[in-house]
N, C-alpha and C positions, 0 to 999 in steps of 0.2 A: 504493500500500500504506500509504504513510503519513497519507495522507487517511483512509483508512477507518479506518486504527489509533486517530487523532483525532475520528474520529466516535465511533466506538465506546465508544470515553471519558468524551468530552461526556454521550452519552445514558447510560450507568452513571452517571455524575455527578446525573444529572436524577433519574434515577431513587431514588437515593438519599436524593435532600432531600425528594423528595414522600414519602418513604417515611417518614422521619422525625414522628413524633408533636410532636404542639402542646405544648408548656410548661405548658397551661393546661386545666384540663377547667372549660365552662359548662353549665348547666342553666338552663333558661327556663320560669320559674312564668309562668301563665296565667290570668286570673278575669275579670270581669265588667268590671272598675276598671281592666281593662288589664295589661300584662305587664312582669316584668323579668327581666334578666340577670343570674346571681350566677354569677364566680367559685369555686369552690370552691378553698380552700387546699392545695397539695401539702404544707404545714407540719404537714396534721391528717389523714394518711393514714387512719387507723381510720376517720372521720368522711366524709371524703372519699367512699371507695368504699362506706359502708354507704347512705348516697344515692342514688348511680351506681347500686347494686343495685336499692335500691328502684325509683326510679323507672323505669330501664326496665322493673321487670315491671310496670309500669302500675297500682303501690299506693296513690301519690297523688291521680291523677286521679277527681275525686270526692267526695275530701277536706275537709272545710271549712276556714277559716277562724276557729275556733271562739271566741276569745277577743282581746280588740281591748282596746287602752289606749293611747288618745291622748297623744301625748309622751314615752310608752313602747314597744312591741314591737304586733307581730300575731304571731299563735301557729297555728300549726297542724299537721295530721298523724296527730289520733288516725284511725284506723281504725275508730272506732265510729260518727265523725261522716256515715260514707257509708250508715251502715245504719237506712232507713226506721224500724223498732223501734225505738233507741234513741236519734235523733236527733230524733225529734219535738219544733214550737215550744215553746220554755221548758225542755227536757231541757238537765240536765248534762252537759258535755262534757267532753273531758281527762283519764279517767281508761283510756280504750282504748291497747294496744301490742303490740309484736310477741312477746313473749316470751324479750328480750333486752337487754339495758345494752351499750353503748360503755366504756372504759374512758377517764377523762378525759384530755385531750390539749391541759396547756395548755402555752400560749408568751409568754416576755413582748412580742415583739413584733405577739400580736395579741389584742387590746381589744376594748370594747363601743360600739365607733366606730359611728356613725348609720350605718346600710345593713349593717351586717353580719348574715350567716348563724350562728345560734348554736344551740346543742341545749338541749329543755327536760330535767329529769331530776324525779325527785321527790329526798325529804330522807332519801338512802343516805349513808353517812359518808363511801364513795370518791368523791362526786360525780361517779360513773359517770352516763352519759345515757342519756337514753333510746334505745330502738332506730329510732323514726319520728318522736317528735315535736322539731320546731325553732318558730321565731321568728327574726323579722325587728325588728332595732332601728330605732326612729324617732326617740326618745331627744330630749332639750333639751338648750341650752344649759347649762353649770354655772361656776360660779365658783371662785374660789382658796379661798376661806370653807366652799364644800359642799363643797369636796375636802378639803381639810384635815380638814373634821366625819368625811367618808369614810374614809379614813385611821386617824383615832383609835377610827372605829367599826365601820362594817361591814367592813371591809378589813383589821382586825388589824393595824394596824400597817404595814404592806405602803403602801409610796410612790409615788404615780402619778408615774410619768419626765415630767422639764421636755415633751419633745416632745410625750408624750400630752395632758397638762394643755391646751398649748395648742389641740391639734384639738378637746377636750372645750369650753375655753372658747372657740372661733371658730365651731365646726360642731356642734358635741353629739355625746351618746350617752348611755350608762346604766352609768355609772364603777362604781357600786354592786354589779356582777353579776360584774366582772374578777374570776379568779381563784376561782370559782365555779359558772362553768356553760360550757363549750367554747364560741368562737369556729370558725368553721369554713368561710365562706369572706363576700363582699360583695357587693352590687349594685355592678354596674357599667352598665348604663344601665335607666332607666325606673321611679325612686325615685318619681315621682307616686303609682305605684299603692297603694306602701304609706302615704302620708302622707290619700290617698281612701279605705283600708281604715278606719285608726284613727281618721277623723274620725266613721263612721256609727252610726246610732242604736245600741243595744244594751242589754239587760236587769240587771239586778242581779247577772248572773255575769259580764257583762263580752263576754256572746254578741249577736254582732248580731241585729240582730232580724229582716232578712232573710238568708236562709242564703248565703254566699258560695264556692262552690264553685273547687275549684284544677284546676289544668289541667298537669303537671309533664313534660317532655321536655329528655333528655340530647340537646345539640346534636353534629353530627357533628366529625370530624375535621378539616375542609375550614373549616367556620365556627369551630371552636376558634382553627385557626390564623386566620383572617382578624381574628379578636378579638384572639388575641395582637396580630396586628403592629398592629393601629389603637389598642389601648391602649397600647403602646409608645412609637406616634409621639406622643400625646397628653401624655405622662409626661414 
């Protein structure tokens, strides 16, 4: 009896941890250039699941890539850029959306660190985002001299933290954006692709010249958690 009472246990036991959700929701962009892993932030809940929504109903996939700056971001997300009509070579891109703004969500502890997920918006006063379009930072190196410039200028005054400073001066990103447009989650493996996006040819708008189409799926339960623990042990 008390063999099975200990079985019976164990496997409530088992069954509980598998039950248990990941720490961590990933979504895996897809293109031509190859794919990566981003993290999404549980810090930027609005942000977070208006993603998650999108992308499973299968709104991204399609999508281009529509605007590209070497040293800085790849952008994408408009909705207009999947439609034949208004996508044609040399057509302007980036002004298509869903019919909705995010409410901004920032945090100090998360920046415009190389690899991060960030939402584009247009120039609303709440620097509310947009409802589909983001950007991936690829961002440079910066020194104590552009920070400081940053600081006294674009950033209002507002102090980039000794810690940040340092990943900005060892690793890069685009200090200039903090406090201004939402971070929202990071690459965690397979940055090649965005550093092969922003290097290719591209027009006067900044649109490639070959159309770069995206490929977006929410990873399961089973890989969320395998990511958790393999970035964990890494950390």
């Amino acid at each position: 009896m008390k063999k099975l009472l200990t079985l019976t246990l164990l496997l409530f036991i088992t069954a509980i941890a598998f039950a248990k959700p990941p720490k961590n929701q990933y979504v895996r962009i897809s293109t031509t250039y190859g794919s990566v892993i981003i993290r999404l932030y549980n810090e930027t809940p609005l942000h977070r699941d208006n993603f998650i929504k999108l992308a499973k109903k299968g709104f991204y996939n399609g999508v281009l890539f529509h605007r590209v700056i070497q040293n800085f971001m790849i952008q994408g997300g408009d909705p207009d850029s999947k439609n034949p009509a208004k996508a044609k070579p040399g057509a302007e891109l980036g002004n298509g959306d869903v019919g909705y703004t995010i409410p901004a969500e920032f945090r100090d502890s998360l920046f415009h660190k190389r690899g991060v997920l960030a939402a584009a918006r247009d120039d609303n006063p709440q620097k509310a985002s947009s409802g589909c379009q983001f950007y991936i930072v690829e961002g440079k190196r910066l020194s104590d001299a552009k920070m400081d410039s940053l600081e006294n200028g674009r950033l209002k005054g507002h102090k980039i933290p000794a810690w940040q400073r340092e990943y900005y001066k060892t690793v890069g990103g685009t200090a200039q954006l903090d406090h201004s447009y939402t971070v929202y989650g990071e690459v965690v493996t397979g940055f090649d692709m965005v550093d092969h996006i922003a290097a290719v040819k591209k027009d006067d708008r900044d649109r490639p010249l070959t159309d770069i189409p995206m490929k977006v799926d929410v990873l399961s339960k089973k890989e969320c958690k395998q990511l958790d623990k393999l970035l964990s042990q890494g950390s």
